[in-house]
N, C-alpha and C positions, 0 to 999 in steps of 0.2 A: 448448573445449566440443564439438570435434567427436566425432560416437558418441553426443553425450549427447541427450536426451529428454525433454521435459517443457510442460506445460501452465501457462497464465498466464490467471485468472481479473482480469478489472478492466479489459483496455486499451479506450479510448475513442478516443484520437481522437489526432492527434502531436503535441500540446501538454503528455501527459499522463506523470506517473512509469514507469505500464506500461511504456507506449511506451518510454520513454527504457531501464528494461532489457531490453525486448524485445527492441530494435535491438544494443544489444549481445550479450546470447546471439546472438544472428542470427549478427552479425558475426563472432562467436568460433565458427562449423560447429556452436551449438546446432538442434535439431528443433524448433517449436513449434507446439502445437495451441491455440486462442484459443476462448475463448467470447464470447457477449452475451447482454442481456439483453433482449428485446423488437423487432420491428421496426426500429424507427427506431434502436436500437444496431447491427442487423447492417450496415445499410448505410453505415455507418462505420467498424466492424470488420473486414469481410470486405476491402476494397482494402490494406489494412495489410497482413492476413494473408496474404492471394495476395503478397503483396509480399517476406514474407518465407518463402515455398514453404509455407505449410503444408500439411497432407495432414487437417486438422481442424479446422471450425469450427464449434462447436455454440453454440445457444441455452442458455442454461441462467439459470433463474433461484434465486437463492444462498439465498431464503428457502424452498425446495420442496427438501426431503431427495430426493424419488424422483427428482427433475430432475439431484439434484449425483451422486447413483448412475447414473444413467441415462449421464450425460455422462463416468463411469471408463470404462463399459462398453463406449462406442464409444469412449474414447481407447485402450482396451484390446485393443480389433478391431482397431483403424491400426497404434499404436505399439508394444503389450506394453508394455517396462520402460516403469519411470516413472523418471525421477534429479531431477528438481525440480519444483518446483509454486509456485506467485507467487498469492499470494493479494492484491489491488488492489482492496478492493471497500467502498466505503463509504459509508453515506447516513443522513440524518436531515433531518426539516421545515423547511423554510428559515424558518418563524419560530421557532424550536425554535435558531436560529443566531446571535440576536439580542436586546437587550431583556435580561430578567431570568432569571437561570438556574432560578431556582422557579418561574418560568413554565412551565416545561415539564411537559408532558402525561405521565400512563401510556404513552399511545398512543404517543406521539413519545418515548417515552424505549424502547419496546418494540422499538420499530422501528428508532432509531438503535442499538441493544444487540444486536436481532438479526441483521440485514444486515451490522452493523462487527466483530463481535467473536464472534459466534457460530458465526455461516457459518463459520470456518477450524475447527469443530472437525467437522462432516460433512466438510469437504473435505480436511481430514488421516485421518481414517478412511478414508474413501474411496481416499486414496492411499498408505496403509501397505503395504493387498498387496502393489501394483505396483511396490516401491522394494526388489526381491531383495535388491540388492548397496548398499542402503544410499539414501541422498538427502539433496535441500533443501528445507525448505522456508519460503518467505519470506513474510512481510508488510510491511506498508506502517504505518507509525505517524507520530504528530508527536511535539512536545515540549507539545501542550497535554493529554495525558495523565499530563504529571509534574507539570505544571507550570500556575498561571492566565494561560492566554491571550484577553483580551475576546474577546469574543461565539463563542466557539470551545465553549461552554456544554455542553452533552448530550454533542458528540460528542465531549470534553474526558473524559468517564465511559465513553464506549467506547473509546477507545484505550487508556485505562489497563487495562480489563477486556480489550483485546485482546492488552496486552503480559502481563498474569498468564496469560492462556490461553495466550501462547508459553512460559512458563517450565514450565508442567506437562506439556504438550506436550514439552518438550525432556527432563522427568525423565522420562516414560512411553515415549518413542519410541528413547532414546538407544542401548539395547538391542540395538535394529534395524538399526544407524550410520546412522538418521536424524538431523539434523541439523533444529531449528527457529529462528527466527530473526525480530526483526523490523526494518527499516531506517526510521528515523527521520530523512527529511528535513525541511531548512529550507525555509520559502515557497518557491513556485516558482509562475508566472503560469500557472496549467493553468485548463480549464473548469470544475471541481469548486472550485475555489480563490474564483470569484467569487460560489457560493453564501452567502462568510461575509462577515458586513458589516463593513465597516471594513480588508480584506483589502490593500489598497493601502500603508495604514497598519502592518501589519505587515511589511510587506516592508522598508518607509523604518524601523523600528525593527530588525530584522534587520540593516541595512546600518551602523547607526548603532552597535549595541552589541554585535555580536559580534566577537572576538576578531580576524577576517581580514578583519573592515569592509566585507564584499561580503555580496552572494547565490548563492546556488547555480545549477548550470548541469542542465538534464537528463541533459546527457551524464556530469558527476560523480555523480547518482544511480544513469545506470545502468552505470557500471563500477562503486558501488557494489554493488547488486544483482547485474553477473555475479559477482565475488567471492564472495558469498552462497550462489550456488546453485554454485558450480566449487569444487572442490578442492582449491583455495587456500584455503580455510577450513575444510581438512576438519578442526579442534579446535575449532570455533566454534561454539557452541547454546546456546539459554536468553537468547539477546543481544539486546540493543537499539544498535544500530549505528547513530550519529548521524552526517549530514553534512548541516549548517547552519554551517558558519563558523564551529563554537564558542559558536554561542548557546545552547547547552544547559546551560553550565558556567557562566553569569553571572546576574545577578539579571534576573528578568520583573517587574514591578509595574504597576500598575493607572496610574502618573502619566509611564508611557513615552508611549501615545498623546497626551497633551496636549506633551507635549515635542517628538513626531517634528511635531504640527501647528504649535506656537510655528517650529520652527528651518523647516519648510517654506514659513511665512509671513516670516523671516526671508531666508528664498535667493529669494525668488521678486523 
């Protein structure tokens, strides 16, 4: 990656996927410019970002078009090209996470649709200019977009809306030798993670039923992700790129959580 360029929208804190391919573009002579969202994100964000040299750290919040234009504009003034873009950015009501999925509000389904699934289509406008000589660009998805994952509910309808919006994405930009993309990780014990209820329990059914009988590590996420955005995938667009152990290829059912808590009261 060294020479290469590009902005990563989502990283919070080192616990988190961002992070995990941040550090690798880093590691591989990638440039990175880092945004946040709010106060109390900068001063989480920015010791990261000094961390890994950036020359950009902007504010930006993902539901304000002029904020996601404003934030090309100064990556524009730093850096010029653009070669990849990480889009990490995803929210919905934490009771909107749990309980009944008909429960969920207009409001909470607006909000988890706009922030998850929407944002990557200003933020891939925004970075068409800047990608001359072609680019990546990546998102973050699960498996409970294909697939019923309890209480993963709303934001189970924005991933899936955020993986159709990669695939249009990849027929509209492919032109350009952009490249879209989204990486579909298995659990992983991040901050964002503990907002879904029963999240522990997924992990212990992940370890149980997928094919390589473990969990994922950050750092398999983000050699996933450098992949993504490097050159080695330069055939690769339109994709959902899974690394969960193979849990995407086996059956999910509604009668796994009572089994991961039977065999957990069983070992204990």
């Amino acid at each position: 990656m060294t020479g290469k360029k590009g902005i990563i929208f989502g990283v919070s804190n080192k616990r988190g996927i961002a992070y995990g391919i941040a550090k690798a573009l880093h590691e591989q002579g990638a440039e990175i410019a880092f945004t946040y969202a709010g106060e109390v994100m900068e001063g989480r964000v920015k010791p990261i970002a000094e961390e890994m040299n950036s020359k950009l750290i902007v504010s930006c919040d993902v539901t304000n078009e002029d904020e996601i234009k404003s934030t090309f504009d100064q990556y524009k003034s730093v850096y010029g090209q653009c070669d990849f873009v990480v889009h990490a950015v995803a929210f919905a009501n934490k009771d909107d996470l749990t309980g009944d999925f008909s429960d969920v509000s207009k409001e909470g389904w607006d909000l988890a649709l706009g922030v998850s699934a929407y944002s990557l289509i200003p933020i891939a406008r925004c970075a068409k200019p800047l990608m001359t000589n072609g680019g990546s660009i990546v998102t973050l998805s699960y498996i409970g977009g294909e697939k019923y994952v309890p209480n993963y509910n709303v934001m189970g309808v924005a991933k899936a809306a955020l993986e159709c919006t990669v695939r249009y994405l990849a027929a509209e930009f492919g032109s350009s030798a952009i490249r879209v993309n989204s990486l579909s990780a298995g659990p992983v014990k991040t901050l964002a993670a503990k907002g879904i209820s029963g999240f522990n329990t997924l992990l212990r059914i992940n370890e149980l039923r997928s094919p390589l009988k473990r969990n994922i590590t950050l750092e398999e996420v983000g050699g996933a992700g450098l992949y993504l955005c490097s050159d080695l995938s330069s055939a690769v667009t339109g994709e959902t790129h899974h690394v969960d152990s193979g849990m995407h290829s086996v059956l999910i059912d509604k009668v796994d959580a009572h089994l991961v808590e039977n065999q957990s009261v069983k070992n204990s």
